[in-house]
SEVEXBA-262564 format. One record per residue (C-alpha): x, y, z; residue number from 1; residue in three letters. Coordinates in steps of 0.05 Angstrom, whole numbers. Layout:
N
X; Y; Z; NUM; ALA
...
% end
This chain:
578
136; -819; 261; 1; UNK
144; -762; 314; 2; UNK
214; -724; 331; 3; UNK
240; -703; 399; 4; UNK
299; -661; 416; 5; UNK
319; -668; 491; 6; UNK
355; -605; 517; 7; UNK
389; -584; 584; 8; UNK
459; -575; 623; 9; UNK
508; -624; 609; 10; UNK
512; -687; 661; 11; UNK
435; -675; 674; 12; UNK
417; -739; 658; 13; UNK
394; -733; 584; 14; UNK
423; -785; 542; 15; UNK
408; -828; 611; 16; UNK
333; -812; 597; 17; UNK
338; -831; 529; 18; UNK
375; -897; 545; 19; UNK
313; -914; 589; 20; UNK
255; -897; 534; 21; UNK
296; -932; 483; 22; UNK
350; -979; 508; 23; UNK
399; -950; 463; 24; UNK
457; -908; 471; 25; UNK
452; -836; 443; 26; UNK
526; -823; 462; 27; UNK
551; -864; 406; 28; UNK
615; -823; 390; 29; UNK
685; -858; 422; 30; UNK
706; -782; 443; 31; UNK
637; -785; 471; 32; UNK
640; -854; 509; 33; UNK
715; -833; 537; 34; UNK
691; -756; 562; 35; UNK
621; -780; 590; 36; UNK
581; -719; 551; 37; UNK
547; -704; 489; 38; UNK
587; -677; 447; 39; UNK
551; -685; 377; 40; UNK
475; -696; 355; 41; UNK
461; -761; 390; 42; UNK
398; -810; 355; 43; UNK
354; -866; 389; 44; UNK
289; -892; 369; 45; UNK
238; -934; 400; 46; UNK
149; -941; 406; 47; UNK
100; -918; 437; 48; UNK
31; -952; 459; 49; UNK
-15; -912; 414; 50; UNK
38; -865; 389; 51; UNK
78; -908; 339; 52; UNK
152; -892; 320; 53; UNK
184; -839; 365; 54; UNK
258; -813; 344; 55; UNK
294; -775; 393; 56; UNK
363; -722; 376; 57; UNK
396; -718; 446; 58; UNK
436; -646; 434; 59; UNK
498; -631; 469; 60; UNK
491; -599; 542; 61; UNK
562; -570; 544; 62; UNK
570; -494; 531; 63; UNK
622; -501; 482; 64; UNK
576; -543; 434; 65; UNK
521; -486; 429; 66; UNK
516; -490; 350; 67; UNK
511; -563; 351; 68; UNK
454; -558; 399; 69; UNK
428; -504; 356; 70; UNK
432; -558; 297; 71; UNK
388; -607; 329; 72; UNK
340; -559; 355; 73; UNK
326; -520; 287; 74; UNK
272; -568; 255; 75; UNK
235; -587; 314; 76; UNK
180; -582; 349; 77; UNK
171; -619; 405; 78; UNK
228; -611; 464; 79; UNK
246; -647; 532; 80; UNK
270; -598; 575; 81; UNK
308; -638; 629; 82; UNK
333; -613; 689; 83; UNK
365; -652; 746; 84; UNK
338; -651; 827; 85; UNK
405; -657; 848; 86; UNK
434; -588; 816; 87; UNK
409; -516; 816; 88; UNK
385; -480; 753; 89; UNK
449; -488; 703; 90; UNK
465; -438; 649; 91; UNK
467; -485; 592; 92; UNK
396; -504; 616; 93; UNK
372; -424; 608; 94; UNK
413; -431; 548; 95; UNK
377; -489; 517; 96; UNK
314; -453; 538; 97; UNK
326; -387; 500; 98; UNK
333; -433; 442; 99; UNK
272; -475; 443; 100; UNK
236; -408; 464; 101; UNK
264; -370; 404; 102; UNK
247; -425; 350; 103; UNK
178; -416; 377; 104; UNK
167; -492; 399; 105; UNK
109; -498; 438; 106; UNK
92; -569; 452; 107; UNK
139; -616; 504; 108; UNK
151; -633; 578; 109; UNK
198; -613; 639; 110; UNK
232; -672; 659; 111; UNK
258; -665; 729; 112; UNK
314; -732; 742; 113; UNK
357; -763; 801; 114; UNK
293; -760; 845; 115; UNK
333; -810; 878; 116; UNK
394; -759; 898; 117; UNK
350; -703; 921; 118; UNK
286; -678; 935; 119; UNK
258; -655; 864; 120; UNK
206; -603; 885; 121; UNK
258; -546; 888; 122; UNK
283; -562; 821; 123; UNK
216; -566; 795; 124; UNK
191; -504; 823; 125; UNK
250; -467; 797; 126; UNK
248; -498; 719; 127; UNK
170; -489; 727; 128; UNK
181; -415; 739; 129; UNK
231; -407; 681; 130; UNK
195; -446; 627; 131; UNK
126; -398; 649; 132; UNK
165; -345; 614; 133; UNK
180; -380; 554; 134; UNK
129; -411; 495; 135; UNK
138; -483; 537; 136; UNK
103; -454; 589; 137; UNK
39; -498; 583; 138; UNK
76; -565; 578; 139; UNK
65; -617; 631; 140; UNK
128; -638; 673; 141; UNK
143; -704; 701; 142; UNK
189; -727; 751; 143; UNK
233; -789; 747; 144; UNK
301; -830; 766; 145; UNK
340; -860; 696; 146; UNK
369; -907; 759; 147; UNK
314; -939; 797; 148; UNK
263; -928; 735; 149; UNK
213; -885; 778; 150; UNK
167; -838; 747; 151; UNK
191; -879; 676; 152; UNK
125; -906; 656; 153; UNK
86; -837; 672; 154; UNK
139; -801; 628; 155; UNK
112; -847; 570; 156; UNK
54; -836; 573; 157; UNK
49; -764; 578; 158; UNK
100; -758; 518; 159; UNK
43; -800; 485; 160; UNK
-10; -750; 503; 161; UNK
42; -698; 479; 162; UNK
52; -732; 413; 163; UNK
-16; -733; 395; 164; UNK
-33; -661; 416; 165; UNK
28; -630; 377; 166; UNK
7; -611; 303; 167; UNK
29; -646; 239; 168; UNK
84; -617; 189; 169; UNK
47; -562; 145; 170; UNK
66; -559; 63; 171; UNK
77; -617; 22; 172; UNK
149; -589; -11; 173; UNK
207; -637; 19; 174; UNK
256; -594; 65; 175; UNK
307; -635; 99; 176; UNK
356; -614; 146; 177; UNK
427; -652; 138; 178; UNK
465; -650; 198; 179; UNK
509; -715; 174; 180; UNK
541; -728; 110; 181; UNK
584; -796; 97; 182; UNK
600; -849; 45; 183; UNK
583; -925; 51; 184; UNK
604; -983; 7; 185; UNK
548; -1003; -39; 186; UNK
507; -949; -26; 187; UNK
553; -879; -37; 188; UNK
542; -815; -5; 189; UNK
493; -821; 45; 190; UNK
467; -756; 92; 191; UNK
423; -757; 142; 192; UNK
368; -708; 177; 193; UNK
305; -689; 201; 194; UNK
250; -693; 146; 195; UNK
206; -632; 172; 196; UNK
163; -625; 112; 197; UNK
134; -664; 54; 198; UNK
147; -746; 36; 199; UNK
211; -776; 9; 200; UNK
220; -845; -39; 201; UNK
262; -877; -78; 202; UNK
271; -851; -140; 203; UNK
254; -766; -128; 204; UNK
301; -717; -160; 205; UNK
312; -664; -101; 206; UNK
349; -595; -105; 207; UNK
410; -582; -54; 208; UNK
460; -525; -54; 209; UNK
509; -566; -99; 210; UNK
457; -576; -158; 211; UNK
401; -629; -165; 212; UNK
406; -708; -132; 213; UNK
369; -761; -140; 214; UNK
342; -812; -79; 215; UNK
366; -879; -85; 216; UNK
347; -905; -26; 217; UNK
310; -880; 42; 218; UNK
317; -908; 112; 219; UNK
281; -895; 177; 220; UNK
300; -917; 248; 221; UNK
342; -969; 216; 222; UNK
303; -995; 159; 223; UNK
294; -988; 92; 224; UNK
222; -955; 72; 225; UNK
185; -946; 6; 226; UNK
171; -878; 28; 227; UNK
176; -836; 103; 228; UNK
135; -771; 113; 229; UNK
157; -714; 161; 230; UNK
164; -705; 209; 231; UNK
216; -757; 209; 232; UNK
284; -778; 223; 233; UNK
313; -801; 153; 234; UNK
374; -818; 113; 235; UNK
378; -814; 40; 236; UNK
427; -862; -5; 237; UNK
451; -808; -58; 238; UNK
497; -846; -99; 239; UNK
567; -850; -117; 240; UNK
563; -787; -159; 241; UNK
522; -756; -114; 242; UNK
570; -694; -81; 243; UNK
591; -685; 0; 244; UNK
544; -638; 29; 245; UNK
563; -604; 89; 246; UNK
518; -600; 157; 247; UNK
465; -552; 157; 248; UNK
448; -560; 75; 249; UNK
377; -561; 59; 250; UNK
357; -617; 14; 251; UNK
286; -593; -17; 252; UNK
236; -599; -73; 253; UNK
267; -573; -135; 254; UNK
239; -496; -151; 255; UNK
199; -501; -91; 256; UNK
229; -448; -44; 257; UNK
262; -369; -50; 258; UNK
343; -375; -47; 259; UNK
352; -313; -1; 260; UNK
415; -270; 3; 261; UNK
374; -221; 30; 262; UNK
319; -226; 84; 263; UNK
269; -181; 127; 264; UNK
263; -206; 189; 265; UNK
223; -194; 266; 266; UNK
265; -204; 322; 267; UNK
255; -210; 390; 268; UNK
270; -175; 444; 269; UNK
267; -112; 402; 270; UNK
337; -95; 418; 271; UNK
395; -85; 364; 272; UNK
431; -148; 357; 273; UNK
504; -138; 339; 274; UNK
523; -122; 262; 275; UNK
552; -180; 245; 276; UNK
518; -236; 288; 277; UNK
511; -315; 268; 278; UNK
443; -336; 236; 279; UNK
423; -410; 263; 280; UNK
367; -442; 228; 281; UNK
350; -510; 217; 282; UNK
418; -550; 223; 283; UNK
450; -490; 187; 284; UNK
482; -433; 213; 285; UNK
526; -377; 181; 286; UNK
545; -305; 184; 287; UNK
501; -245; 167; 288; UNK
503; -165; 166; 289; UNK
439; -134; 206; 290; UNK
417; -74; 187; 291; UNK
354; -50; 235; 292; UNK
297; -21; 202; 293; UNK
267; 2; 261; 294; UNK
265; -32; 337; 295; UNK
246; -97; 332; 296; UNK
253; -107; 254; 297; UNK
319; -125; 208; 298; UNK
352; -137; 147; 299; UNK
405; -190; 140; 300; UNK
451; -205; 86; 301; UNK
472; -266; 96; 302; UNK
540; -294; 63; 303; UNK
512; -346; 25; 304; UNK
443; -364; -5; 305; UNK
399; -413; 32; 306; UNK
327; -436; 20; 307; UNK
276; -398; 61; 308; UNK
206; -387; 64; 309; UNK
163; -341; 104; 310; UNK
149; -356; 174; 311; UNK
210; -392; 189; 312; UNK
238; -388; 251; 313; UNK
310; -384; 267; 314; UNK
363; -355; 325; 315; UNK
409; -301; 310; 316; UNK
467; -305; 369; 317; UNK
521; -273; 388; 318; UNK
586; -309; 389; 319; UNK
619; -264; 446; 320; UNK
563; -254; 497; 321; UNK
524; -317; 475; 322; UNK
455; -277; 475; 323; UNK
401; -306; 431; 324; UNK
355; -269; 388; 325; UNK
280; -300; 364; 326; UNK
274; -299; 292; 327; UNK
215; -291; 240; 328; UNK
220; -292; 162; 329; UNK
177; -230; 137; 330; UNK
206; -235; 64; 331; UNK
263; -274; 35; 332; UNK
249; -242; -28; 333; UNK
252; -168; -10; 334; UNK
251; -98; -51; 335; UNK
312; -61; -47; 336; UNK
333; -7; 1; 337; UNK
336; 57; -31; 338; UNK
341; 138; -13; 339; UNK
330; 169; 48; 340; UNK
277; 139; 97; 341; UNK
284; 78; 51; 342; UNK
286; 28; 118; 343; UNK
235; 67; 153; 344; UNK
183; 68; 89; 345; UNK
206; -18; 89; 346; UNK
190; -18; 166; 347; UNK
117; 9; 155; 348; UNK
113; -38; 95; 349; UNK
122; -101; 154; 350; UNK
81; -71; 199; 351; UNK
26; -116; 217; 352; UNK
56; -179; 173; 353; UNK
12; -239; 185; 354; UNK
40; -283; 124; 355; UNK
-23; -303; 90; 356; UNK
-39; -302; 19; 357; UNK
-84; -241; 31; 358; UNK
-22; -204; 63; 359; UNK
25; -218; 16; 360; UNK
-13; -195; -44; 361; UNK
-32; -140; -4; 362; UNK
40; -121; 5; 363; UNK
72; -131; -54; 364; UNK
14; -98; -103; 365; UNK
35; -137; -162; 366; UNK
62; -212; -157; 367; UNK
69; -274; -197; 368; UNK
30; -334; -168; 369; UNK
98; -376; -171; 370; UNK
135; -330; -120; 371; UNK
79; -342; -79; 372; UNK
82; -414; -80; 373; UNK
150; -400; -63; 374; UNK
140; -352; -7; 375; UNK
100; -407; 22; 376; UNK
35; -376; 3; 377; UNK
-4; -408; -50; 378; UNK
-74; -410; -67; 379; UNK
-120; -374; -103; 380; UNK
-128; -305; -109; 381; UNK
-163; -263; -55; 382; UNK
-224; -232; -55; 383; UNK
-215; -161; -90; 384; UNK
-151; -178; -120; 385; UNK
-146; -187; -195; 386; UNK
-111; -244; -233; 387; UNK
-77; -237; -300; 388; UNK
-47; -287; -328; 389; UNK
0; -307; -279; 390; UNK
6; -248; -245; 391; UNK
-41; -222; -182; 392; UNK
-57; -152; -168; 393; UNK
-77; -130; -100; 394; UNK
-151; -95; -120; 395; UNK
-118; -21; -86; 396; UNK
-51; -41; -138; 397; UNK
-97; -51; -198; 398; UNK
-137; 9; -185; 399; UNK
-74; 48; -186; 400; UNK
-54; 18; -247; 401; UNK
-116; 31; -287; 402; UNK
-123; 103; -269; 403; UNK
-47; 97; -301; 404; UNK
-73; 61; -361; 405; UNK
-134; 107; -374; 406; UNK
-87; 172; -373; 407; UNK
-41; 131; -423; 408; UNK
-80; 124; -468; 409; UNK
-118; 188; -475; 410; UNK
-56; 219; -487; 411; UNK
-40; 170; -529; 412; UNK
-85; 198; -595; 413; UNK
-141; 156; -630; 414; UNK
-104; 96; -638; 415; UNK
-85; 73; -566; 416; UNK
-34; 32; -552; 417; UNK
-10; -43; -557; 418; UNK
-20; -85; -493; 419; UNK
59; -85; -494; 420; UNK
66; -10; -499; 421; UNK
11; -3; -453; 422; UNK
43; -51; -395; 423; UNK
110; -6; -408; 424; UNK
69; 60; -397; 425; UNK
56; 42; -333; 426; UNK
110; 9; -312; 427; UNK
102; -69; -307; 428; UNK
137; -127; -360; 429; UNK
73; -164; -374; 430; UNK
28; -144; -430; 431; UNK
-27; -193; -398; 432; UNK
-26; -148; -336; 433; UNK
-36; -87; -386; 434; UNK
-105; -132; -419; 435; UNK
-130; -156; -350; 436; UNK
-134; -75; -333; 437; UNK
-179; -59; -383; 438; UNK
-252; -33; -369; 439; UNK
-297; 26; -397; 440; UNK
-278; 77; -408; 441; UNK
-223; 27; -442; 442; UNK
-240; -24; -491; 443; UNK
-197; -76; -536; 444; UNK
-201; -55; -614; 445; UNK
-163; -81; -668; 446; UNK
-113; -110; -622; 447; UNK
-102; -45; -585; 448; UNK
-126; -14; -517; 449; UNK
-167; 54; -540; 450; UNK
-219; 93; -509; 451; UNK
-288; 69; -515; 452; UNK
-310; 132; -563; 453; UNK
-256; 102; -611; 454; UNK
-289; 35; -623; 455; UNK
-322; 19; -684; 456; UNK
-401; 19; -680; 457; UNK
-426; -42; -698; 458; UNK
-487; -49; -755; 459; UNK
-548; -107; -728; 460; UNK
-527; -152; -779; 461; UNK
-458; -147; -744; 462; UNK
-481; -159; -667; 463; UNK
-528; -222; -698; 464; UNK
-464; -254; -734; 465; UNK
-417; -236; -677; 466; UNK
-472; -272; -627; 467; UNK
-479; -327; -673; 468; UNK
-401; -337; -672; 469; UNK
-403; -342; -596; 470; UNK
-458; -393; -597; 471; UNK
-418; -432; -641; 472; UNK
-356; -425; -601; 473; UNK
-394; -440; -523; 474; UNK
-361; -499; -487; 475; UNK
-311; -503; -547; 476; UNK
-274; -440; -550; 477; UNK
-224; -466; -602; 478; UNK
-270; -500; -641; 479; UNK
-260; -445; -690; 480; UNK
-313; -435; -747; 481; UNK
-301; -455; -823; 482; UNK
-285; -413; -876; 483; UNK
-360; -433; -902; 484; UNK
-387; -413; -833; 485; UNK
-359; -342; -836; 486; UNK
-382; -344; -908; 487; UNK
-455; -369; -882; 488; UNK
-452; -310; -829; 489; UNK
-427; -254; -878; 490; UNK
-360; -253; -842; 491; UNK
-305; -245; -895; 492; UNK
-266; -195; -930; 493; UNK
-255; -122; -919; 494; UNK
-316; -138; -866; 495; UNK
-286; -192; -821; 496; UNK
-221; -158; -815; 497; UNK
-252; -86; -792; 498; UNK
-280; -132; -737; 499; UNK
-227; -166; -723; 500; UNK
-174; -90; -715; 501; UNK
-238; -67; -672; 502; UNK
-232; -125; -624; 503; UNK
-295; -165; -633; 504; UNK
-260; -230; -662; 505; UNK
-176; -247; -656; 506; UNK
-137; -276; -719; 507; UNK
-107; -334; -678; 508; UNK
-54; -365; -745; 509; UNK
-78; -379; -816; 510; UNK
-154; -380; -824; 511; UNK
-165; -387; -747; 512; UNK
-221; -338; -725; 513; UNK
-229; -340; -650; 514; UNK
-265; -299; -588; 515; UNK
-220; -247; -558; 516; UNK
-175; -272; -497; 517; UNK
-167; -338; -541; 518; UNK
-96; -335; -540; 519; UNK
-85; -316; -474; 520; UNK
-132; -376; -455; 521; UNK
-96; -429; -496; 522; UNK
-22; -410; -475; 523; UNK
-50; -420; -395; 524; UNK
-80; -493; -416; 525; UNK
-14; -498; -459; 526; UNK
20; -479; -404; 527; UNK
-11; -535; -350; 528; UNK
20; -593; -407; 529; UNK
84; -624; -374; 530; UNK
132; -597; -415; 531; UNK
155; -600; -470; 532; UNK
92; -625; -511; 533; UNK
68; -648; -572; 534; UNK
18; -619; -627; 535; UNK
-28; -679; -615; 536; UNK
-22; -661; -532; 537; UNK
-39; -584; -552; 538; UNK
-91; -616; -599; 539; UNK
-133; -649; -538; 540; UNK
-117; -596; -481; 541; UNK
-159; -545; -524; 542; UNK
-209; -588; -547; 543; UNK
-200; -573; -620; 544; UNK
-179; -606; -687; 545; UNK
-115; -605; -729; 546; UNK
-151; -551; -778; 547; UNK
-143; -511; -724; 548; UNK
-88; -530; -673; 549; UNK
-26; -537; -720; 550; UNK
-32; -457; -743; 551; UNK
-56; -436; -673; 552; UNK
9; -462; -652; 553; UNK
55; -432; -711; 554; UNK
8; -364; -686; 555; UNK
33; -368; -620; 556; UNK
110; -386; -637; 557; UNK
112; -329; -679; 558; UNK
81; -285; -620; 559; UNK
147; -303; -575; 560; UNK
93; -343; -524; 561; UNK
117; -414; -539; 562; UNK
176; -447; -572; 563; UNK
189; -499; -623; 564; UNK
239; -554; -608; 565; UNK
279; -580; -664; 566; UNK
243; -648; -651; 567; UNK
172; -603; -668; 568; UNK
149; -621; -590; 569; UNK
143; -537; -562; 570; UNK
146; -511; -496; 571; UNK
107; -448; -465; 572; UNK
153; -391; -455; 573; UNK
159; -367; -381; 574; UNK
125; -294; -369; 575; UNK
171; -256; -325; 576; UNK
180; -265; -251; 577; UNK
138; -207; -217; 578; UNK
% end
């Protein structure tokens, strides 16, 4: 399915246009019908040859209905600007303009109508010349009459060609805008949007503002589907039980997006908005307190929490002169403000934000890989940064960090420090961040991070049973050796545990001899298991037998990294947020 917004001064002949492509009536409101205008979100459908489904949200041209335009504009991404022959270049069409031009939507057409009252190129020239200022400014333009039906079939077809240039939704996450919420016998509480992201059925548990809902029924353009993808023009059955949610609420995939009080943002033109101006985006739209960082760059507090991701694009506006602002998340998840030159030190911080992966490691040093799936950025690391655990490290961050390490534990004495002490030394939560920093002239001994000189010096007889182990243990890391084995190899007593304190081997539970980083390795692969899981689902994710699963587990419950359920099913502990 495609979704168009049309846009431009009221009595211009919009929801005429959309009567034509469609043969329904966008002005479906009695106060609507009575006044002759738009004065809420208006919703048609019809086909295209070659196109398919094609939903269109006729938004209201009057300037008193600015938000509600706002509303319809805020998830899309295609627009028809329309413009009438018969009138000169209205303000609700410049208005409409600034919009479409501040959400950054680049793909449409200029429709000029009422050929038949007046000679169109004068209106044309004129929108032409406003639109080449604007991101539209490479969209084709068509001139027609919604009376006599001229220039109608050329207006399909290049909103065809349109259609199939524009791109496709990017992310799989669902984010729906609700811009109607309303009850129906049989079916509940039933809201209604525009899909712009991910696939909706039957069935999904989503995540709103008023807790978690689940789908229990989707339609599209009038029917009931087994599933729609965006972008889309959808409404969800929610239940009786489901609660009323207000225009403007995101309904999303659960965990799958930052709930931002507080947001950097660009802006454009650089100028200083007012301090209190209204933040439009999507269908929402609510109050906020800018404070500039520099020209050009902003943070906003916003009065409540919403869902937000970066590179969305929104409107700040002010309600007294009506000017509109462009707007670009930077970071919905930002570092506070503090001292002097705090916003300037920020400012240089955003300079140069491109929203990649790359970038945001870059910029944040030290995150987990679930804030950036949040952010928007997933995927693996970059090259030069370093992963540990769940937490990446730009390389210039980890280099910093082990120059922190190394200094920490020299004056630390013979002994060195445990990964938890050590990750406290130099300031971060995770002792798995401490581990992944370690490299001559740091090693791993007895459980501790020392200097190399500190290690024990292993005897040939050592090195040949230590090889042997990790022969045995290749492919099948928690395939840990017999008591007999260690016997066979001359690893036992006094001897096995002076190589297990210098780091060679790790006592993972009861009689459970393992390669060091084995725990680390089985809580991530414990950690992939939908949770909560079983000892016999632990069992077969590491590849291993009961021998040596059941006191691996009690081994890692009594290290704090997983936790047993009174039913004996555990769960992996969550590290931190970073």
């Amino acid at each position: 399915m495609h979704v168009v917004a049309t846009a431009g001064h009221v009595d211009h002949g919009k929801s005429t246009l959309v009567r034509g492509l469609t043969g329904q009536d966008p002005d479906r409101l009695a106060e609507e019908a009575r006044r002759g205008l738009s004065i809420e979100l208006g919703y048609c459908w019809s086909e295209l040859p070659g196109v398919g489904e094609v939903a269109f949200v006729d938004v209201p041209g009057h300037e008193r209905f600015i938000g509600t335009t706002l509303a319809g504009l805020g998830a899309l991404r295609v627009a028809m600007l329309v413009v009438a022959a018969d009138d000169p270049w209205m303000p609700q069409a410049a208005e409409h303009l600034a919009a479409l031009d501040a959400l950054d939507v680049r793909h449409g057409l200029l429709v000029v109508t009422r050929s038949d009252l007046a000679d169109p190129a004068p209106a044309l020239a004129r929108a032409r010349a406003e639109v080449g200022r604007t991101t539209l400014r490479d969209v084709p333009d068509v001139v027609v009459s919604g009376r006599t039906g001229e220039g109608m079939d050329r207006l399909r077809d290049t909103l065809a060609e349109v259609l199939r240039a524009a791109p496709g939704p990017t992310g799989s996450d669902v984010r729906l805008w609700v811009d109607r919420c309303f009850t129906v016998r049989g079916a509940g509480v039933v809201v209604t949007g525009t899909l712009a992201s991910g696939t909706v059925r039957p069935g999904d548990v989503l995540e709103t503002d008023e807790g978690e809902v689940r789908v229990r029924g989707v339609e599209a353009l009038g029917r009931s589907r087994a599933q729609v993808s965006a972008p889309a023009r959808v409404a969800l059955a929610l239940g009786s039980g489901a609660p009323r949610l207000r225009r403007g609420t995101q309904v999303v995939t659960p965990g799958a997006l930052v709930r931002a009080d507080v947001v950097d943002v660009r802006v454009r033109p650089g100028e200083r908005p007012p301090e209190r101006p209204l933040l439009h985006v999507g269908s929402d739209h609510l109050e906020v307190r800018a404070r500039p960082l520099r020209p050009g760059l902003l943070r906003l507090r916003l009065s409540r929490a919403l869902p937000l991701r970066v590179g969305d694009r929104g409107v700040l506006r002010d309600p007294g002169s009506r000017r509109l602002w462009a707007l670009e998340v930077l970071d919905p998840a930002p570092p506070p403000l503090q001292g002097r030159g705090a916003a300037r030190q920020r400012a240089a911080e955003l300079e140069g934000h491109d929203g990649t992966l790359a970038g945001e490691v870059s910029r944040r040093g030290l995150v987990t890989r679930e804030l950036l799936r949040r952010l928007g950025t997933p995927g693996d690391p970059p090259p030069g940064a370093l992963l540990a655990g769940e937490h990446v490290l730009s390389g210039h961050r980890a280099e910093e960090l082990r120059a922190a390490l190394e200094q920490a534990v020299r004056g630390s004495g013979p002994a060195g420090l445990a990964p938890a002490a050590a990750a406290r030394a130099v300031g971060v939560e995770d002792a798995e961040v401490a581990l992944a920093l370690v490299r001559a002239p740091l090693s791993l001994a007895a459980g501790r991070i020392v200097l190399e000189d500190a290690a024990v010096a292993l005897e040939e007889h050592e090195r040949d049973a230590l090889a042997a182990v990790r022969a045995d243990l290749e492919g099948r890391p928690f395939a840990a050796p017999t008591l007999e084995r260690l016997r066979e190899l001359g690893l036992e007593g006094p001897r096995l545990d002076a190589l297990v304190r210098a780091g060679h081997l790790e006592r993972a539970g009861r009689g459970v001899v393992l390669l060091p980083g084995a725990t680390a390795e089985a809580v991530r692969r414990l950690a992939a298991l939908a949770q909560p899981f079983t000892a016999g689902e632990a069992r077969a994710a590491l590849d291993t037998s009961r021998r040596v699963a059941l006191p691996l587990l009690a081994h890692l419950d009594a290290a704090g990294l997983t936790s047993r359920l009174p039913d004996d099913r555990r769960r992996v502990r969550p590290s931190r947020p970073g």
